[in-house]
TORTI-903111 format. One record per residue (C-alpha): z, x, y. Coordinates in steps of 0.5 Angstrom, whole numbers, plus 500, padded with zeros to 3 digits. Last residue first. Example, Ala and Ser with C-alpha at 12.3 -4.5 7.8 and 13.67 -1.06 7.14 Angstrom:
<pts>
514527498516525491
</pts>
This chain:
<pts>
904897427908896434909900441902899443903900451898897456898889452892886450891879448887877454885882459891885464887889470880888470883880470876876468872871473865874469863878475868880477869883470862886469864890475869893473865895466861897470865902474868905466861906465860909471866913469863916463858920464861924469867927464861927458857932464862938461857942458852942464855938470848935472850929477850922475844916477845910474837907472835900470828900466829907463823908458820913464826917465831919471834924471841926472843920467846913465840910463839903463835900457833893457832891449826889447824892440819897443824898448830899442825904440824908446831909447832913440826917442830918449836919445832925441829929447836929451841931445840939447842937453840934460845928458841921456847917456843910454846903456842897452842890455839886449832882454828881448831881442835887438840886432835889427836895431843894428841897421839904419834904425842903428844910427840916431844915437850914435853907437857904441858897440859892446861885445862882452870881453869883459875888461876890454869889452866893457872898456871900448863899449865905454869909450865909443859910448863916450865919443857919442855922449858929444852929440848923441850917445847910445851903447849896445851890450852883446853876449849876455851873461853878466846883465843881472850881475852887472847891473846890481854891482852898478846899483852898488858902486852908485850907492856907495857914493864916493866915486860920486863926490869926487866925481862933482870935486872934479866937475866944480874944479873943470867949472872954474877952469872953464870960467878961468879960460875965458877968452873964447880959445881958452875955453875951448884949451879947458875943454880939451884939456879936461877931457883929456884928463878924462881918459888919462883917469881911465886907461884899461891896461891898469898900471897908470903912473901919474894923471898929470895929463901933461900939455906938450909943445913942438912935439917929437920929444913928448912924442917919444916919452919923456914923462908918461901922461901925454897930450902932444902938440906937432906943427906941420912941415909936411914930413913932420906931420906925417912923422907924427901920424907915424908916433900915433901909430907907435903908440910910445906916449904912454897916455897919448893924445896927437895935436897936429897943427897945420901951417906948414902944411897938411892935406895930403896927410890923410892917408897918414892919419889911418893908425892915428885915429882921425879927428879934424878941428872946427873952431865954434870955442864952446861946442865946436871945440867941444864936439872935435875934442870928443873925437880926440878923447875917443882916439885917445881910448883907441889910437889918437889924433887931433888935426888943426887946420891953418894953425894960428887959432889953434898954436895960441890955445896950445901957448894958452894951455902951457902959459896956464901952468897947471891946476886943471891937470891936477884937479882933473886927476885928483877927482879921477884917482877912484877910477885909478884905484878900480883898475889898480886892482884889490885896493888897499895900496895898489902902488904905482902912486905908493911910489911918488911921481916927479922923477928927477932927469939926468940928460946925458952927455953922449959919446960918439959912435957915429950912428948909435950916438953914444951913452956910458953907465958906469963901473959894475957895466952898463953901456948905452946905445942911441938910436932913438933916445934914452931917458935918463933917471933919477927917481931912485930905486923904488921908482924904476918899474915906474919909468918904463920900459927898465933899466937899473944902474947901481953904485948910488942910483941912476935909472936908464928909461927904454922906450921902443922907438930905436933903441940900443942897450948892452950890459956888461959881465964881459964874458958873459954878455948881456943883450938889451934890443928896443925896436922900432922897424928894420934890423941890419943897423942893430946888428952892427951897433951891438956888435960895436958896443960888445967889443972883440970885432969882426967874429962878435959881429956874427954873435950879434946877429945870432943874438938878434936873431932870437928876437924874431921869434920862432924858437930854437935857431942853429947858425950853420951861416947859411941859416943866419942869411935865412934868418936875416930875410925872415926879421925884415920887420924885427917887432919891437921889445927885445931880449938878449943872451950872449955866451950861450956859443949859438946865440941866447934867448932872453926871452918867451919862445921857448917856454911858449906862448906862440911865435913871432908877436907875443907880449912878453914879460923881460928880464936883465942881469948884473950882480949875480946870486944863482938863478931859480926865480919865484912867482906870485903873479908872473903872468903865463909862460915860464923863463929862467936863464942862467948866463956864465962868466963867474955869474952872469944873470937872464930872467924870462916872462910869458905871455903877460905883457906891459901890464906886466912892468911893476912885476918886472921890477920885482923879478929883477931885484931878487935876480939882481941881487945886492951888492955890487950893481948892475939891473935890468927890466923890460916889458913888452908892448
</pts>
């Protein structure tokens, strides 16, 4: 969730440097955001609710400081909720991502204690609890330590001290990514808010704890208090990739990147694919998880597998994988997608796994990330930074990895590599039509004030119209539900008036007979049918046009999906890029 970002140096700004790094981080949260700085010994903090958008700062110069944009979660979108929140002495200041779970029991405790709290968010206890340990011990890592060890679930906590003029970090699930430039130290939730800086970069494990002072930057285990040797990391990601550049929203950039993607993600190692290949054939049941836009990958993996390969494998979304792990052994493989990998239900589902013995694989875009560190094996999505809270082109580089692992199941991994290179050079040409950006410009307009859109798919176009829903509704707000195509005559067609918008993926496949039937009786009842298609068909009232790509059409068929539910933004005066009450990494149960 929330976004962090923190600077030491001993020449430049920090407070200029900060609030541009927590730009590049509010696709993370946008609630609120907050700055924290020293100078001669004394915290300033300056923190507003709403998005940072256009925002200045009013600090004092500082060589050392730390920001954070907020998700909520304890206590409402407020001034005085939003971080950095200070302890009783304001010579303390932290911010946190993660959610303290037993955060009401430490506050009650505090309380007895005649320490004074303001907000009513779990993370002003944290300053309480370090400014407790302060009173046992004269060093900044030690209290750190002690209070971290009080806080129970997954949480990332930064606190800065005054006197000292060090900064202090400890994780334990929520990621947090150390920058290593010459003479400076930078910190940040993720690893792109770090590019304009340097590309050399520690990625700080669970319960580890760093220190970041005008000196240097010293790592320890978080338990035993030994010193770590880190590992230095070189970025492989461009800047401009985690720049808009000339587009309006990194959402329409990262649709238009999509040909790229599937290039790049089909183009790596084949020794990575053949080793995930190899693991499946092994594996004795073999599980894909993930939680909303990867969830619908993993379904769609399930179809492709028995489409191409005819290997069965078990898809469940990750919050619920755990109520399922019964069944798992030693001989299981758990293939958990995730863009960010930080999702903190896909994470547990890991940890489910691992209690078995079971195998893990991670799919995954975002470069040492926790399940990255947690898998037996990792295929990257290559997809580059993805800014946009609606994940799109990780979306499809799923696909591409799930179809390209099938192919490689029967032996024939260079026809399906082949065909993936056919379909990315397929939407490149699409995503290059103008007349597809227009007739779904014209779509959108016409359909923009209704409350409900209904989404049609059979076979694997049914994990797709999950995903579509999924983005109309993310990037509108319009109820959107997706539906298997033969299922709503058994209650939702109930639902259908005249003018009910409908989108119908009508592949030329062996669904095509019998979605078109499903569609003709949504039109009887009224609905406008627009049908995503190579061909057009008489019930179709609006008709998105797509190339034919074969077995792999479903990668096709969701972008203009994902275009229209761009449009449909615009149209409604909504952010594509940060919709309400969402947040681009879900770190928290």
């Amino acid at each position: 969730m929330c976004g962090i970002f923190g600077y030491v140096g001993s020449k430049r700004n920090a407070p200029e440097i900060i609030l541009a790094g927590l730009k590049l981080l509010e696709y993370r949260g946008y609630d609120s955001w907050g700055i924290c700085v020293n100078k001669d010994g004394k915290i300033s903090i300056d923190k507003h609710t709403g998005k940072i958008g256009n925002a200045t700062v009013n600090l004092p110069p500082s060589f050392i400081g730390c920001g954070h944009t907020r998700w909520a979660t304890h206590g409402g979108v407020t001034d005085i909720n939003a971080h950095p929140h200070k302890d009783c002495t304001g010579s303390i200041a932290v911010l946190h991502n993660g959610i303290v779970e037993n955060y009401l029991e430490l506050k009650k405790e505090l309380i007895q204690k005649k320490h004074t709290f303001i907000s009513q968010t779990d993370t002003e206890i944290i300053a309480h609890l370090i400014e407790e340990s302060m009173r046992t011990t004269l060093s900044p890592l030690e209290a750190v330590r002690k209070a971290f060890h009080l806080l129970e679930g997954r949480n990332a906590v930064i606190a800065l001290f005054a006197q000292a003029n060090m900064i202090v970090v400890v994780k334990n699930g929520s990621p947090i990514v150390l920058g290593y430039g010459k003479n400076e130290r930078f910190l940040a939730s993720d690893a792109p808010a770090i590019l304009p800086h340097t590309k050399r970069v520690v990625f700080l494990e669970d319960n580890q704890i760093a220190t970041l002072d005008s000196k240097d930057t010293t790592i320890y285990d978080a338990a035993s208090g030994k010193k770590v040797t880190p590992r230095i990391h070189t970025l492989t990601w461009k800047v401009e990739q985690a720049e808009k550049g000339d587009y309006p929203h990194f959402l329409l950039k990262e649709i238009m990147e999509q040909g790229r993607t599937l290039a790049d993600v089909v183009n790596q190692d084949k020794s990575v694919i053949e080793k995930l290949a190899s693991a499946i054939k092994d594996s004795f049941g073999t599980y894909v998880v993930g939680c909303g836009t990867a969830g619908h990958a993993c379904r769609a993996a399930t179809y492709i597998f028995s489409l191409i390969a005819k290997k069965h494998a078990n898809f469940c979304v990750g919050s619920e994988f755990s109520y399922f792990e019964h069944f798992l052994t030693k001989d299981s493989l758990l293939i958990a997608a995730s863009q960010s990998g930080e999702t903190a239900d896909t994470l547990e589902a890991v940890q489910a796994a691992r209690r078995h013995g079971a195998k893990v694989a991670a799919l995954v875009n975002a470069l040492g990330s926790t399940l990255e560190r947690e898998a037996d094996m990792t295929v990257y999505l290559k997809a580059g930074p993805e800014k946009a809270v609606l994940s799109t082109k990780a979306f499809s580089a799923k696909l591409a990895v799930f179809y390209l692992l099938a192919y490689t199941l029967i032996g024939k991994y260079e026809q399906g590599r082949n065909h993936l290179l056919q379909t990315a050079d397929d939407v490149q040409h699409m995503l290059g039509d103008t007349t597809l950006h227009d007739t779904l410009r014209s779509i959108a307009n016409k359909i923009s004030k209704k409350n409900d859109l209904y989404i049609l798919g059979r076979g694997i176009s049914f994990p797709i119209a999950l995903e579509a829903a999924h983005k109309i509704k993310e990037a509108s707000y319009i109820h959107a539900e997706g539906f298997a195509g033969g299922e709503p005559k058994h209650c939702e067609i109930s639902l259908i008036e005249k003018g009910t918008p409908t989108l119908v993926f009508v592949p030329k496949d062996e669904t095509e007979r019998a979605i078109l039937s499903n569609a003709m009786e949504f039109k009887s009842r009224g609905a406008l049918i627009i049908g995503i298609s190579p061909t057009r068909h008489d019930v179709f009232d609006h008709w998105i046009q797509v190339p034919d790509a074969g077995i792999t059409s479903s990668i096709l068929h969701v972008i203009p999906a994902q275009l229209l539910a761009y449009y449909l933004a615009l149209q409604r005066g909504t952010d594509p890029d940060k919709p309400r009450n969402l947040a681009k990494s879900v770190t928290v149960k």
